[in-house]
Every structure is written in C-alpha cells, then in structure tokens.
C-alpha angles and dihedrals in degrees: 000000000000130000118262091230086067095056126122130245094208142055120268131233120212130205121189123198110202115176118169137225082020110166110230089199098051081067118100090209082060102048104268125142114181101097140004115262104175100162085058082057095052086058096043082057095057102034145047113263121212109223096184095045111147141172128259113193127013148273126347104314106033091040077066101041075063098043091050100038094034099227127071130278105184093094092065115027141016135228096341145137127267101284128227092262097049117119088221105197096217092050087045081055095048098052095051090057095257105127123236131195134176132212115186142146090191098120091196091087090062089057134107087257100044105038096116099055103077100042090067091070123081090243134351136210119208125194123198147228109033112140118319097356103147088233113132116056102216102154079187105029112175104279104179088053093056101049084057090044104060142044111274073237092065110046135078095167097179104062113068090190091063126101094237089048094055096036095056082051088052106041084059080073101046098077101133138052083247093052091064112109096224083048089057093046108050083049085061096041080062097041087058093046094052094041090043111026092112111050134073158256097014139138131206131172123197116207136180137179096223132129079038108117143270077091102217114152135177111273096248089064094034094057094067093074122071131201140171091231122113103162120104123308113305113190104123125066128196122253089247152087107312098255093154127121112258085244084064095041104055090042081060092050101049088043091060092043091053090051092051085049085057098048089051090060088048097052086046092065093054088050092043086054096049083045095054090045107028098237085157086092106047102020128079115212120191125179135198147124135224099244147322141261141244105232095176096308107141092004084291131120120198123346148270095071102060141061106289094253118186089263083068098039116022098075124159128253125190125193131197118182121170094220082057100037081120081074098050114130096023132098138238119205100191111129115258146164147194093267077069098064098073099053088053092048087049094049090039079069100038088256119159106228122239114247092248103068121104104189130091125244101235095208072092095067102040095094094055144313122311130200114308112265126192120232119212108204135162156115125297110258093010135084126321116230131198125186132175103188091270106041124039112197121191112194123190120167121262108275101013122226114178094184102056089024096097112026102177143058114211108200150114079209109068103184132116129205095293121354129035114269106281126263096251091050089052097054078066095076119133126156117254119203109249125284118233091259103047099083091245093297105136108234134212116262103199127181121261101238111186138131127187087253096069123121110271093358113157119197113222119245141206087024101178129123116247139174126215153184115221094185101070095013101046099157086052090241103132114054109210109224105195100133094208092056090049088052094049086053094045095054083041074052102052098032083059093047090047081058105060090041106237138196104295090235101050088075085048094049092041109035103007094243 
C-alpha cells in the first residue's frame, strides 16, 4: 500500500473509460504497430500501464455484471441483467453520497439483459444509434439503396428486427463527424467535467461502444487507410471462419483500424482537457475495455464462437491515480482482470468492499508488482480458461456438447439478451438454496432449453483443450502437450472455480468429479 504521507487532503474524483471490443495489440504502448495511436501514448505517459489485464465473463453484458459486482458470473448464468443480490459499485458510490453518472451509446444496456445497469448510477446519459440500436423510426426505409450501399454479407433486408436491418436505418442519419455516437458522447463526457471540475466526490464513466463493430469511422480516419476494394460498404464481419476474399479482408481491417484511430482522438480530447486543468492531481483516470476481437488471427473473425485466444482476453488497462503519479510511465505485470476494477473504484473512495467481492483492489499493486495471480475467465456454457501471466490453459470436456453442457440458469432476473426467458423455459422453475454470494436470498434454476435450431443459435468450434505458453508462443500456435503441466493448470483450474462456488454440477459436466 501506499504511504500515508502521500495521501491526499481532498476527495478525489474518478473517471472510468471504458471502450469495448478495443484491441490491446493495435497500442503502441503495448507493442502494435499497426497504426499510430499517439493519444493512447499520452496516457501510457501519465499512467501505469498492466501489462497481464484479462477478461472475466463474456461477452458485453456479463463482462459488466463483473465489472460492476467485482467477481464472475459466467459459472452460474448466461447474457442477463445485474441481479437483486449483486454489490453494484456505482450504487455502493451513490449511496455513500459520491455521485455517479453514466454516458454511453452501448444499447445493450436498454435491452431486455442489461435494464438494471444504468439505474444504479445517479444519472445517466444514453446516446443513440450505434448498431442495432432500434433508434430511427422509417416504416419504409429505402430499401433498394440499401441493398447497393452495403456488402450482400451485411443485409437482411426483410426482417426489420435484425442488426443489419436497423443499422442500415441508423447509418441514413450519421452523415457528419458530430452525428457519430462516440462523438456525442466524449462531448458529454466534457460537458460533465466543465460543469462539474470543481466539485467533488463524483464518478463518471464514460463509456462508448467503438471500436465495436460494425467498423464505420468519419472520412477523415478512414482515409488513411488505404485498400484495393471498390465493391459496397464492408464494416461488419461475421462471427465465423474468415471466408472472405484478401481484397475483404484487407477493406475490414482498415475499417477497424480507422475506428480505433477515431477512438485515439477522442481519447486525446479527454487528455487535452485534464492537461489544460490539471485534473492529473485530483482526478483518477482509469482505462480499459471489456474484451478484445479476432481480426483473422487463427482463420476466426470476432468472438463467442471460438477458443478465448489472447486477441479476445488479454486487453489493456491503464490507471492513473494523483496519490501514485511517481509511477507514472512504468508497468506493472501482475496478473490481473475486470472483476478487479470495482474493488479499486470502491478503495479509490475509502469504501470498505463487500465480502463478496473476488477481485482484488489494485490500489494493492501500484507501488509495484505483487505476486503473480491467475485469472479464470470465459463464456457460459463454453470452455473454461485459466492464465497466469506465462501459461494460458482451455479446457473443454471430452466430447463437447454445448447444448446439454450447462443445463441450469441460476437467477431472480430471467431475461435473456433480448427477450424474457420463454414460456417453456419458465415452467422449469425450481427454487435453488442460496449461493455464497446472494446474501441468503434463495435463486431460480431453470432449465437450459436450446436446439440448434434455435434463432441465432452458433455452434462452438475448435473445442480442444489445450494448454499454452504465451511467453515464448504469444500468438497460442504451438499446444504443449506435457501431460503433468496440463494437469497442474487444470487443478489451478478447478481450485479457482471452487472459489467462486459454482453450480454442483459444473465440476461434474467439466472434470467428472
């Protein structure tokens, strides 16, 4: 810990950056090289950098039921809203009269799985019209233009409940730099910190859906890039194998690239504003995102259906924090995860944290490394993963069934992404005796009821275990196949999922025992 002469004799404000779908290997600080992302260098400057951040549960939502609760979720439940039970740092912060707002244009948070996350903040501030964002109301959009705007990949003109359909809808109203939701909402973020710089015990995180596909950028980012490919707008890959021609390829790629150039100036006009009022001494600023993305890497585009490589679940985090400045500009290789990120919100104001809470404050681990932790992370109903900074280990169970793998929800919130849990799953209900974490309140198990047949359903792939090390194979080419070091992973494994007391019958369904 820090030394009490360094403390502080004010309170503290916080602001958290939260982007999602942001690569860790496209920073410079982190070794990319694929663009030039000066603004993320700035930061690195005037921050410590983490070299070992990964993600807990995935994908959008449960990567914030994490962020939010501070331990995982993905052992009991799928996609779903905060529950009931759930410590929620801004609420924590609210109630102890710190006061929390929110600024997003991530629509997940308006849908059916994500409706209690934004009313635990003080305020919120939603942007509109990322994605598929049911925004713009056209009951007869243009249809024909659509179908010569964009990629055949990209359009399913015929369904107006589908993301390409109301994406097309959406994009007719993005015509300007200005229109741009992350524009919108770094412009908020700096309307906050002027109404608000000098006040206070307050929180804000700003939080925007960019570099989230579909990848579509101003001009002026998106120039810089240059492709041979002249056919329709091409921005949103499909979560599959890459099957596209190089010429495709290549236009996705830029596209992402020109949306992380955009999200670097962003970020630059957050850093110009702490610059020109020295927020550096009295302001915590704390960056991250909630996981990363496949661009090609091991024949895959996006994420969810493949293993969780280190392009998904190794993501940067950068914390700046006024009582370490002395540290600014140096690393820290620790292993660390999202889970981590509400206990530190809570010590960074003086807040005792709720027992049960699993991950770590890193106020801890400013000063300088501690021992090296492991981080368990993954999807509900996929593989389980396990690092330690130097070995990454996937286990899926011998003969892999995603269908009959989990058989159980465990929630008060019975919701998934974007519809309530069905009827027949309903009929399912039994009462389960309280978890360790839900504060003796009794939860739903409800059966998992899914076919392949099912609308939207996406059958894992390349499920093998399979143990690496990440050292000397960074880009997880090369399995190891040294039986006693998988076995030491897999104990580290199921140690780490005893922890967080799962379901009896995950240990059965992943390790027979």
């Amino acid at each position: 810990m820090h030394n009490d002469k360094n403390k502080l004799e004010f309170a503290l404000k916080t602001l958290f950056l939260l982007f999602d779908s942001l690569n860790l290997r496209m920073l410079n600080s982190y070794g990319g090289k694929y663009l030039e992302t000066p603004n993320f260098n700035r930061l690195a400057k005037k921050s410590i950098q983490f070299n070992n951040h990964y993600v807990g549960s995935m994908p959008c939502m449960p990567a914030r039921r994490d962020m939010h609760s501070g331990r995982l979720s993905f052992l009991h439940r799928s996609w779903g809203p905060l529950e009931p039970f759930d410590n929620s740092f801004p609420e924590i912060l609210r109630k102890s009269k710190i006061y929390s707002h929110l600024i997003t244009d991530h629509y997940h948070y308006f849908e059916d799985g994500g409706a209690t996350y934004h009313n635990r903040f003080n305020s919120w501030n939603f942007i509109r019209g990322q994605e598929s964002d049911p925004w713009k109301a056209m009951v007869q959009p243009p249809l024909e233009k659509f179908r010569e705007k964009f990629h055949k990949s990209q359009l399913d003109l015929k369904n107006r409940e589908s993301g390409y359909y109301r994406y097309a809808v959406n994009s007719e109203f993005i015509k300007e730099e200005k229109d741009f939701p992350s524009v919108k909402c770094f412009n908020s973020a700096l309307d906050f910190l002027q109404t608000n710089k000098n006040a206070d015990e307050w929180f804000l995180q700003l939080e925007t859906f960019d570099p989230h596909e579909p990848f579509f950028a101003p001009k002026r980012f998106r120039e810089k890039f240059k492709t041979n490919y002249r056919g329709p707008r091409l921005d949103w890959p499909q979560y599959d194998k890459v099957k596209e021609a190089d010429d495709e390829v290549a236009e996705l790629k830029a596209n992402y690239l020109a949306l992380v150039g955009l999200c670097d100036y962003l970020l630059g006009t957050i850093l110009d504003y702490f610059d020109e009022h020295n927020l550096w001494d009295n302001t915590a600023l704390i960056l991250t995102t909630d996981h990363g993305f496949m661009l090609g890497e091991h024949d895959w585009w996006a994420k969810n259906r493949m293993p969780m490589y280190n392009e998904i679940a190794h993501i940067p985090l950068f914390i700046h924090h006024p009582e370490y400045k002395q540290y600014d500009g140096e690393t820290r290789n620790t292993v660390t995860q999202n889970i981590d990120l509400m206990p530190t919100f809570l010590s960074i104001n003086n807040l005792t944290i709720p027992k049960e809470v699993k991950g770590k404050s890193l106020l801890d681990i400013l000063d300088k490394d501690s021992d090296l932790y492991s981080a368990l992370y993954g999807y509900w109903g996929g593989g389980i993963n396990i690092t330690d900074g130097n070995y990454t280990y996937f286990h899926y169970p011998d003969a892999f069934d995603q269908i009959s793998l989990d058989k159980y929800q465990y929630t008060l919130m019975p919701t998934h992404m974007r519809q309530f849990f069905s009827h027949e799953e309903l009929r399912t209900i039994k009462i389960h005796e309280p978890f360790s974490f839900t504060k003796k309140i009794p939860v739903m198990k409800i059966n998992r009821i899914q076919r392949k047949t099912d609308e939207g359903f996406k059958i894992l792939e390349d499920t093998k275990s399979a143990l690496y090390n990440i050292l000397e194979d960074p880009g997880q080419l090369s399995p190891i196949l040294d039986q006693n070091l998988i076995n030491k992973y897999k104990e580290k494994m199921i140690n780490l999922i005893k922890e967080n007391d799962p379901p009896k019958e995950l240990l059965y369904n992943y390790f027979n025992i």
